[in-house]
C-alpha positions in Angstrom: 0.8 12.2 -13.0 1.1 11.0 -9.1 0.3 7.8 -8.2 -0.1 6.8 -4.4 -0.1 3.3 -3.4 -1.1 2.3 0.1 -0.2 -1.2 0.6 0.8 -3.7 3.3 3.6 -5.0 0.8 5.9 -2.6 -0.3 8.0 -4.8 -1.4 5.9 -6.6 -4.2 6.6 -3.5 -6.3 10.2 -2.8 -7.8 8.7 -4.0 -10.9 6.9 -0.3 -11.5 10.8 0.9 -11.9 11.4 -1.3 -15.2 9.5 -1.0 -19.0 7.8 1.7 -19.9 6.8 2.8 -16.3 10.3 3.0 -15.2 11.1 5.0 -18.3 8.0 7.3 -17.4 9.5 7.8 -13.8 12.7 8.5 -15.0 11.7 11.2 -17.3 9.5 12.6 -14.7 6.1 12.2 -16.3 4.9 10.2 -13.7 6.0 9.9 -9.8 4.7 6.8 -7.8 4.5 6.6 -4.2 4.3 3.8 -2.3 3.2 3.8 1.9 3.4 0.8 3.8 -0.2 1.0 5.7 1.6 -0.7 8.9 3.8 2.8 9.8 0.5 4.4 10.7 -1.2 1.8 12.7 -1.2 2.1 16.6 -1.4 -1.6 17.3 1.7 -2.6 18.8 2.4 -6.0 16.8 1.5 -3.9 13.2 -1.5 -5.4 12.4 -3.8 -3.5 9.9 -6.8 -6.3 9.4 -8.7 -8.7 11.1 -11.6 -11.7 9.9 -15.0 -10.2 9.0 -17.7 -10.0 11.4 -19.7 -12.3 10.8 -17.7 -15.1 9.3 -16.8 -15.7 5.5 -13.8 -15.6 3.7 -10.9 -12.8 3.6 -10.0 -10.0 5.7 -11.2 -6.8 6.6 -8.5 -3.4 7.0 -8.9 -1.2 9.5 -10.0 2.2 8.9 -7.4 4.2 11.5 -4.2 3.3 9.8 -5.6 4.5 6.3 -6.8 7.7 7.6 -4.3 8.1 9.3 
C-alpha cells in the first residue's frame, strides 16, 4: 500500500517509522511518502496559505503548490 502525505510539516512525522507502521514499512507492505507542499510553491518567502476571504477563522492553501 502507498501512502502520500502532502504537508507543510514534514517534520511532525518520524513517528509513522515506529510500532506496527514502522514494522509494516520495514517489511515492505506499506511505503509512505511524505512532500513538503512549500518545495513547489513559487512565492519567494514559501508561503502556501493565506486568511479566508471574507474573514473567519483559519487559513486557506493555495491551489498552485498542490497541483503542482
Amino acid at each position: 500500500m502507498k501512502v502520500d502525505i502532502l504537508t507543510l510539516f514534514p517534520e511532525m512525522f518520524p513517528p509513522l517509522s515506529t510500532s506496527i507502521i514502522g514494522r509494516a514499512r520495514d517489511s515492505g507492505k506499506l511505503e509512505i511518502v511524505i512532500t513538503d507542499i512549500r518545495d513547489y510553491t513559487l512565492d519567494k518567502h514559501k508561503k502556501c496559505d493565506d486568511y479566508p476571504f471574507g474573514g473567519g477563522a483559519g487559513l486557506v492553501m493555495y491551489a498552485q503548490p498542490i497541483a503542482d
